[in-house]
C-alpha positions as CSV (number, residue, x, y, z in Angstrom):
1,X,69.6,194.2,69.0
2,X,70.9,196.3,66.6
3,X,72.1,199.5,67.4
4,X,70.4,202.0,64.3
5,X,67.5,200.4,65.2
6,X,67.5,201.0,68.9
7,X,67.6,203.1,71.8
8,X,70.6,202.7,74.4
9,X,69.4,204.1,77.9
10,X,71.8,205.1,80.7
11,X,71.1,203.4,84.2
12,X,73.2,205.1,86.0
13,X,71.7,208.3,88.1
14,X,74.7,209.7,89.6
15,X,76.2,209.9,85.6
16,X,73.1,211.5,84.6
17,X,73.9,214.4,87.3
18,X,77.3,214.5,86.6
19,X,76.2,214.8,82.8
20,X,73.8,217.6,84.0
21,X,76.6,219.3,86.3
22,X,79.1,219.5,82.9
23,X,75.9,220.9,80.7
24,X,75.8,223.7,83.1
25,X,72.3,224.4,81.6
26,X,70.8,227.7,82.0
27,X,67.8,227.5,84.3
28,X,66.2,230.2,83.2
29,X,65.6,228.4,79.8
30,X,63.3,225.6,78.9
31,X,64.7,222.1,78.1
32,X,64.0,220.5,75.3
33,X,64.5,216.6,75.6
34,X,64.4,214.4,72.9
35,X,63.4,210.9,73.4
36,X,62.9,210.5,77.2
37,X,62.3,206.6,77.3
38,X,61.8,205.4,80.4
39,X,62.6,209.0,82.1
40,X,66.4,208.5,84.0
41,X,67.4,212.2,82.4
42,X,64.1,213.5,82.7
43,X,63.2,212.9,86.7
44,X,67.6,214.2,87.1
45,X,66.8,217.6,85.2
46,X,63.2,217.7,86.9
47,X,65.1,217.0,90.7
48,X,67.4,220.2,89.6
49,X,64.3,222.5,89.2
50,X,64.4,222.5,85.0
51,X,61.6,223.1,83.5
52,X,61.2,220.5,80.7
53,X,59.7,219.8,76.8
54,X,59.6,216.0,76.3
55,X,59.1,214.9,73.0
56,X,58.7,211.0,72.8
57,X,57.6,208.9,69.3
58,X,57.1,205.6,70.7
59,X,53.3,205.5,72.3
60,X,54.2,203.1,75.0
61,X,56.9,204.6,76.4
62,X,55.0,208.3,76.1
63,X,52.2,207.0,78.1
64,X,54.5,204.9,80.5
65,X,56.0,208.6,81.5
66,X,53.2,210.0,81.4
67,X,51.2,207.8,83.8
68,X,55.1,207.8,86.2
69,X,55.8,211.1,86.2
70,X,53.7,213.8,87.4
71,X,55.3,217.3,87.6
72,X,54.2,220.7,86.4
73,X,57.4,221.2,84.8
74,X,57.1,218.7,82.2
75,X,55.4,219.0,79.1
76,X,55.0,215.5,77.0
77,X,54.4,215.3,74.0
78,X,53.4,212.0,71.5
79,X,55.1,213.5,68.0
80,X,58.1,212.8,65.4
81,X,61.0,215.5,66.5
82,X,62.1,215.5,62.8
83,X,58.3,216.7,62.5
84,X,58.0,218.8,65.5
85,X,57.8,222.8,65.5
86,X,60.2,224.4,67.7
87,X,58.4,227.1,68.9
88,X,60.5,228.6,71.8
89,X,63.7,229.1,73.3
90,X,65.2,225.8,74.3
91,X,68.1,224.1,75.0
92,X,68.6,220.6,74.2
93,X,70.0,218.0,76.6
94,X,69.3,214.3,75.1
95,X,70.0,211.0,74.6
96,X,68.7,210.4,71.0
97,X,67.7,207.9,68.9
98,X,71.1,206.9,67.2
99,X,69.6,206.1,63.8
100,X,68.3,210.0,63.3
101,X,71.5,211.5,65.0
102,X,72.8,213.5,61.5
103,X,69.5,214.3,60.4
104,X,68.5,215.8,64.1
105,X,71.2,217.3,64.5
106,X,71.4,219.3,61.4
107,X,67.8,220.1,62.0
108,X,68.8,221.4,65.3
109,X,71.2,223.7,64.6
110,X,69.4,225.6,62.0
111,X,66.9,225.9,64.6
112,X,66.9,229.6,65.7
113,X,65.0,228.8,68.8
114,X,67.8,226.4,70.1
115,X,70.3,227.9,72.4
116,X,73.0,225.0,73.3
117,X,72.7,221.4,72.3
118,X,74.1,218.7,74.5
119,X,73.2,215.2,73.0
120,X,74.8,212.0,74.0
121,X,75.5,210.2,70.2
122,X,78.1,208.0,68.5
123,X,81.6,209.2,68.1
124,X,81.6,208.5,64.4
125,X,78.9,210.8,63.7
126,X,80.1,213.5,65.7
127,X,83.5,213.1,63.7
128,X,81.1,214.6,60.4
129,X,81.0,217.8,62.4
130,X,84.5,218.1,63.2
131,X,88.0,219.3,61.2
132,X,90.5,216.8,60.7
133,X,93.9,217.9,60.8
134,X,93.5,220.5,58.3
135,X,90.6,219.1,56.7
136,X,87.8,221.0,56.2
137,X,84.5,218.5,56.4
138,X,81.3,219.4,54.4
139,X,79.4,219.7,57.6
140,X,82.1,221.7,59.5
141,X,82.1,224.2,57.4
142,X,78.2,224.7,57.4
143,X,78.0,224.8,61.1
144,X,81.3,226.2,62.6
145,X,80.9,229.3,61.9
146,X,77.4,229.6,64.5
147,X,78.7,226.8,67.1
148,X,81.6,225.4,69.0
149,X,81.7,221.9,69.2
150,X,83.6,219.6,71.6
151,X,83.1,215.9,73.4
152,X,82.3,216.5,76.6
153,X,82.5,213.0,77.8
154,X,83.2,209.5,76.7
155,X,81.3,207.0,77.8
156,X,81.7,203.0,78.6
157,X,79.6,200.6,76.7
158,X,78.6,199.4,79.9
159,X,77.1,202.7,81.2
160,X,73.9,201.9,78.9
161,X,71.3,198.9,78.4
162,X,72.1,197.8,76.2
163,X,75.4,197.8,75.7
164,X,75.7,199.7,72.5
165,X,78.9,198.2,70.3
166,X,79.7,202.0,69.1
167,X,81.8,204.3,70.8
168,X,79.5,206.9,72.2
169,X,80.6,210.3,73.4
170,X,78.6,213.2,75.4
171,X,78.9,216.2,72.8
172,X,78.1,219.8,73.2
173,X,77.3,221.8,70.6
174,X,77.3,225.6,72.0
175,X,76.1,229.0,69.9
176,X,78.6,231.6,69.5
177,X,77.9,234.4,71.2
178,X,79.7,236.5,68.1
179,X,79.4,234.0,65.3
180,X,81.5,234.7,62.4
181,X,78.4,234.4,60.1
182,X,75.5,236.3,61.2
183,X,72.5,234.2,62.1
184,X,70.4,236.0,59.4
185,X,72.6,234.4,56.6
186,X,72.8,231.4,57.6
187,X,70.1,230.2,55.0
188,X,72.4,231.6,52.5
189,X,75.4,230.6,53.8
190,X,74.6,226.9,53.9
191,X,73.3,227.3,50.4
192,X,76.9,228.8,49.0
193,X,79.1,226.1,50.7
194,X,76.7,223.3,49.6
195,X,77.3,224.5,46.3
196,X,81.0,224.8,46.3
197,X,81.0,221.3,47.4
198,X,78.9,220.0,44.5
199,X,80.6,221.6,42.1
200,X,82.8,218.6,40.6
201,X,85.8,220.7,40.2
202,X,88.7,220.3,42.5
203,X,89.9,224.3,41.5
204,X,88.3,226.8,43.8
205,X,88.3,229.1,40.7
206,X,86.5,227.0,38.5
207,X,83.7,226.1,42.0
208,X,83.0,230.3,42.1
209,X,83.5,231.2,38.4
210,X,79.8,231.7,37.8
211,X,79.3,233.4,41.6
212,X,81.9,236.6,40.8
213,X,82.7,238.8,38.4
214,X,86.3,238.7,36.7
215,X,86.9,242.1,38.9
216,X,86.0,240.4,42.4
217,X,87.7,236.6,41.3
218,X,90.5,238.9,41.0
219,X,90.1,240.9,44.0
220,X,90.0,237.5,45.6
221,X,93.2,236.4,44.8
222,X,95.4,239.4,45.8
223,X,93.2,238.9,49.1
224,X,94.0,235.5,49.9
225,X,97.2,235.5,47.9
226,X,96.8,232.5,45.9
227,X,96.7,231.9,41.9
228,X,94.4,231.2,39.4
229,X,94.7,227.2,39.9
230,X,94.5,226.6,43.5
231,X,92.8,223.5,45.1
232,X,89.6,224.5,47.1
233,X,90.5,221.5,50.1
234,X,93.6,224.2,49.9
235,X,91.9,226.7,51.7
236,X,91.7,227.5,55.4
237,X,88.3,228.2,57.6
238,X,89.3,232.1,57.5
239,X,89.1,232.0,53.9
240,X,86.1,230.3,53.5
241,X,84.6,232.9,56.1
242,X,86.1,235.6,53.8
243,X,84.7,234.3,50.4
244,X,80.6,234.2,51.5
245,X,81.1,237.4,53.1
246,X,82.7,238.8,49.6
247,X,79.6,237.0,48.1
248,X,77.5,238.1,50.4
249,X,78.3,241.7,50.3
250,X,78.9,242.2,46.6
251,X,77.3,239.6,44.4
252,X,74.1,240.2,42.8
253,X,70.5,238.9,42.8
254,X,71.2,236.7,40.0
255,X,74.2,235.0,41.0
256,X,72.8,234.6,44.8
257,X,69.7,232.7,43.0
258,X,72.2,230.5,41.6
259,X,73.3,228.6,45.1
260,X,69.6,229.3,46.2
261,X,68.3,225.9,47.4
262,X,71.6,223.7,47.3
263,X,71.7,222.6,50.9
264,X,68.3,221.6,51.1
265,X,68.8,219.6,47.7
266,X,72.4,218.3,49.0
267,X,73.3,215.0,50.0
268,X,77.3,215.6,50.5
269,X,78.9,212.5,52.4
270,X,82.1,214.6,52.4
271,X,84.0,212.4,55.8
272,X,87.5,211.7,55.8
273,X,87.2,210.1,58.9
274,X,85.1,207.1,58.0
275,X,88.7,205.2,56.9
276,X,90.0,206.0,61.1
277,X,86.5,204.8,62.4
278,X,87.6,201.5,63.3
279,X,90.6,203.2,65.0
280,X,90.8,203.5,69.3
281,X,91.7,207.4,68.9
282,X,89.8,208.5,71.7
């Protein structure tokens, strides 16, 4: 079976706990699982006393758990996640569908009802999400500043049926309790770096030129201490940080329409790590 268009369910009870154990979940907030399939994590979380939202697309396995498990802690429900409304504080603990893991997860953490997302997904992916060396990825930059991110656990192919020829790692994805971009820009925020990364130009001068005036572009570069012909994949995280909140701050209604609308329109496959995939660095 292939693997994007399957599930891969854990059998193992005592690794679900020990999963659970690692999540350190807050009790005191609801869990949002995403495709429960035949209900190993959901019965673990319900044994620890979590109080759980199960969302489930496939009709046969929704009604399976619904006719198995009955518990006043779970709500089930027969929808689409990528469709779904979240509509109160949650966090997520899931194993998901492999074949929607970017799109979730993006959709996730832009969720401001989301707390702490634990997922169990394929290394590669995760690797989108991560800096390598001192490469700044496309999907780093939008979500790093609201989230640290880190593999938990790695898992044997043999801990799932079926066995699942990926790697697959447990990954948490936790929200800043000070993020260095405030929550109420982040729609703006992932606008800006979407559009310095569609911008064709390798210059960071020539990516902002129509986002500052000549005063601030110059402002800028005493700041960060660079000149006029400076690579953009030159600049560290801390700059970046500093730039949108420069933009932020000063630029004008005009030049913030300009970004307005980039991240939803983007589709930046900006991974350096798709030539190490193939690579055992665990």
């Amino acid at each position: 079976m292939d693997i994007k268009n399957s599930q891969n369910f854990l059998h193992d009870k005592n690794l679900v706990l020990k999963l659970i154990d690692l999540a350190n979940l807050d009790k005191d907030i609801k869990v949002l699982e995403i495709g429960p399939g035949k209900g190993i994590i959901t019965n673990c979380l319900l044994d620890n006393d979590y109080k759980i939202k199960a969302i489930e697309l496939d009709e046969r396995l929704f009604n399976n758990l619904k006719e198995s498990i009955l518990n006043e802690n779970l709500e089930l429900i027969n929808t689409d996640i990528l469709e779904y409304v979240i509509d109160e504080k949650c966090n997520v603990f899931s194993n998901i569908p492999f074949n929607i893991t970017t799109t979730l997860l993006e959709k996730l953490l832009k969720e401001s009802n989301i707390n702490n997302v634990y997922i169990i997904m394929q290394y590669e992916p995760f690797l989108r999400f991560s800096k390598y060396d001192d490469y700044l990825t496309y999907k780093y930059l939008l979500f790093n500043p609201f989230y640290n991110m880190d593999i938990i656990y790695k898992f044997k192919s043999s801990d799932f049926k079926p066995e699942p020829k990926a790697r697959i790692i447990f990954a948490g994805f936790i929200k800043k309790k000070n993020p260095d971009i405030s929550f109420i820009d982040m729609d703006l925020y992932l606008d800006f770096i979407s559009y310095l990364f569609n911008k064709k130009s390798k210059l960071l001068f020539e990516k902002i030129e129509k986002l500052f005036s000549d005063k601030q572009k110059e402002i800028i570069k005493k700041t960060l201490k660079v000149e006029e012909d400076i690579l953009f994949t030159s600049l560290r995280y801390e700059n970046i940080i500093y730039l949108f909140n420069t933009f932020n701050k000063y630029a004008n209604e005009r030049n913030k329409k300009i970004v307005s609308g980039f991240y939803k329109e983007s589709t930046i496959d900006n991974n350096p790590h798709r030539n190490f995939s193939n690579k055992n660095n665990w």
